[in-house]
C-alpha positions as a LaTeX table, in Angstrom:
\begin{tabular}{lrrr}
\hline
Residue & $x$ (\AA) & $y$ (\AA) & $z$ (\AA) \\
\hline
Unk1 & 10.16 & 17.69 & $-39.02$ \\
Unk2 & 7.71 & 15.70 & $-36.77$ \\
Unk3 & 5.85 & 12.93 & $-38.65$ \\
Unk4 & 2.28 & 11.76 & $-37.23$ \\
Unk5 & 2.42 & 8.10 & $-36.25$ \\
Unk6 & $-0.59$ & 5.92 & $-36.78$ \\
Unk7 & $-1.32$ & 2.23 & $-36.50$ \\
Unk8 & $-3.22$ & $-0.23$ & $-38.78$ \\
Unk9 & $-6.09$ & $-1.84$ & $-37.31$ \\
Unk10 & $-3.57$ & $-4.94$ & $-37.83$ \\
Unk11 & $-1.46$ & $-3.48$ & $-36.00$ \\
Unk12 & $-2.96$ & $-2.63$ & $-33.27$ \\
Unk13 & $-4.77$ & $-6.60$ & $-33.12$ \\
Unk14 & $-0.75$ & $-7.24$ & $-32.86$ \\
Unk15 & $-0.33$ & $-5.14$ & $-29.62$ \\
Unk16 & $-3.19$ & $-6.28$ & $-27.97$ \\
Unk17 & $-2.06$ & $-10.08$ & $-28.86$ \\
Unk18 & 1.26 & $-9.67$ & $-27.83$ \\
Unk19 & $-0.13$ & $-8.12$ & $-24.13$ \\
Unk20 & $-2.13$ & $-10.44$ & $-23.61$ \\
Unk21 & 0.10 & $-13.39$ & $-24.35$ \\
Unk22 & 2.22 & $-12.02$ & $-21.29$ \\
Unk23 & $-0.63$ & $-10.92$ & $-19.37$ \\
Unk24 & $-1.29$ & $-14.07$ & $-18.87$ \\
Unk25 & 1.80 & $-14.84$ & $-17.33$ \\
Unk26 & 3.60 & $-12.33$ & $-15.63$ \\
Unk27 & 2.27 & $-8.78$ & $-15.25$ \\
Unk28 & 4.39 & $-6.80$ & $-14.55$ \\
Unk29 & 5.96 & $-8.63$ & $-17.78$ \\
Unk30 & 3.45 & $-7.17$ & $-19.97$ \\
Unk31 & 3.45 & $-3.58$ & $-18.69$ \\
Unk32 & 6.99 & $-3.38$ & $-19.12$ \\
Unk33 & 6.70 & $-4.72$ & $-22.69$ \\
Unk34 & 3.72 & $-2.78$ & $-24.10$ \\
Unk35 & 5.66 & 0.92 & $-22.52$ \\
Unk36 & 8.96 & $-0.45$ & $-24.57$ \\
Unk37 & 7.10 & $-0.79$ & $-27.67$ \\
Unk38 & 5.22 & 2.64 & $-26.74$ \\
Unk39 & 8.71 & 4.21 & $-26.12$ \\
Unk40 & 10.31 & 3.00 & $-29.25$ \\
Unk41 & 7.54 & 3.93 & $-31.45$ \\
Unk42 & 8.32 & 7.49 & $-30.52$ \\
Unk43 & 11.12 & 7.00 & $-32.34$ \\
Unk44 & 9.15 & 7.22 & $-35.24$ \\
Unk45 & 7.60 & 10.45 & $-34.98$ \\
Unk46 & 11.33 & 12.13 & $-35.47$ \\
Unk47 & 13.18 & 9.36 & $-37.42$ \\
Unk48 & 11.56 & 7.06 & $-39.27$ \\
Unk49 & 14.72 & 6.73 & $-42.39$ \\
Unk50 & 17.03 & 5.79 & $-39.46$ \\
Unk51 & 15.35 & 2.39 & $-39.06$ \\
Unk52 & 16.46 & $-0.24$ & $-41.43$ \\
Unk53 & 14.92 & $-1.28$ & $-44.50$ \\
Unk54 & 12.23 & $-3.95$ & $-44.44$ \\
Unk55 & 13.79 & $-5.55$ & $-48.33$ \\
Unk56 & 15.99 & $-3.71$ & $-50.80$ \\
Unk57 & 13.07 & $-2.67$ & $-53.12$ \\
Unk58 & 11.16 & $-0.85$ & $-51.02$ \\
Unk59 & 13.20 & 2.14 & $-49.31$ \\
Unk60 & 9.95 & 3.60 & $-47.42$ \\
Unk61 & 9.20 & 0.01 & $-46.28$ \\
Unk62 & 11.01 & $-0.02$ & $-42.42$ \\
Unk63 & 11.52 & $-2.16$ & $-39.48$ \\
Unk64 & 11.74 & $-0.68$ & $-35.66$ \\
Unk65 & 13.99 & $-3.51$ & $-33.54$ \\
Unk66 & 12.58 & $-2.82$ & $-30.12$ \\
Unk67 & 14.84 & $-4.43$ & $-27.32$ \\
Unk68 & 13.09 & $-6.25$ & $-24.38$ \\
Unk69 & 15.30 & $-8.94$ & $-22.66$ \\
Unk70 & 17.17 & $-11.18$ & $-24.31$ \\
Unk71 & 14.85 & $-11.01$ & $-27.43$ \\
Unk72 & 12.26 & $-8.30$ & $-28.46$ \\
Unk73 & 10.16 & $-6.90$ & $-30.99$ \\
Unk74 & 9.93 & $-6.02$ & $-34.52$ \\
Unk75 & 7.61 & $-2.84$ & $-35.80$ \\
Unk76 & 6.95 & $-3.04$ & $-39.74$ \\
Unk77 & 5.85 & 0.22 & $-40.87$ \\
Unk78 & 5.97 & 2.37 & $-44.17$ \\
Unk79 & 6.94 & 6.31 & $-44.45$ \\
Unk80 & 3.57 & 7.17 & $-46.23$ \\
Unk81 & 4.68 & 10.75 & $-47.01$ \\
Unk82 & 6.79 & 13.54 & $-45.41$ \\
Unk83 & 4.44 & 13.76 & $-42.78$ \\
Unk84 & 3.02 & 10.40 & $-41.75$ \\
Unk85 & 3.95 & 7.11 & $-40.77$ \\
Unk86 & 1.78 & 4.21 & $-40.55$ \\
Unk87 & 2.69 & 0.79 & $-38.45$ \\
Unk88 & 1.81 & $-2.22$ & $-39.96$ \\
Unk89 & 2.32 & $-4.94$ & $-37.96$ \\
Unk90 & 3.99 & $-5.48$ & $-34.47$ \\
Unk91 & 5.93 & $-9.31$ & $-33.67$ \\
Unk92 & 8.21 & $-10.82$ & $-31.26$ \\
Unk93 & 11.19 & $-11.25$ & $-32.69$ \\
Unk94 & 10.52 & $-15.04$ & $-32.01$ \\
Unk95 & 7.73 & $-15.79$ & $-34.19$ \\
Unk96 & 7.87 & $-16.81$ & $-37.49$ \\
Unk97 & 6.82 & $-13.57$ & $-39.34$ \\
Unk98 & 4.57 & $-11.05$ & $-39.79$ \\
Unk99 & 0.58 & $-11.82$ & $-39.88$ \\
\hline
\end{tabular}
């Protein structure tokens, strides 16, 4: 089964901040970033229940860990039904939480 993957508006206001943080300074930096996070979120489209669970109450409530570097990024999205996922909000794994 294949889901569809689709972002928030939120979401996607998290991508572009998080490019444009590194944008502005190092390139390269940023490219490699934003096709990790692209790369990863593929993940989603075949196995969104192997991600882990964003709290214990909510079991379609999930968090990607993308690795880049020594730290990364976290994807919070929600299995919406057995066909569609929807990404919530994108962070580095450094900030404090979600937005």
């Amino acid at each position: 089964m294949t889901y569809r993957v689709r972002y928030t508006r939120a979401a996607r206001d998290d991508l572009y901040r998080l490019y444009a943080f590194l944008l502005e300074r190092d390139v390269r930096a940023a490219r490699r970033a934003r096709n990790a996070i692209v790369k990863a979120s593929r993940l989603l489209e075949d196995f969104p229940f192997s991600c882990r669970k964003a709290g214990p109450d909510t079991p379609f409530l999930r968090e990607l860990l993308i690795s880049f570097g020594a730290t990364g990024y976290v994807m919070l999205f929600e299995i919406d039904d057995a066909s569609t996922v929807t990404i919530l909000a994108v962070r580095h794994q450094r900030e404090d939480d979600y937005r």
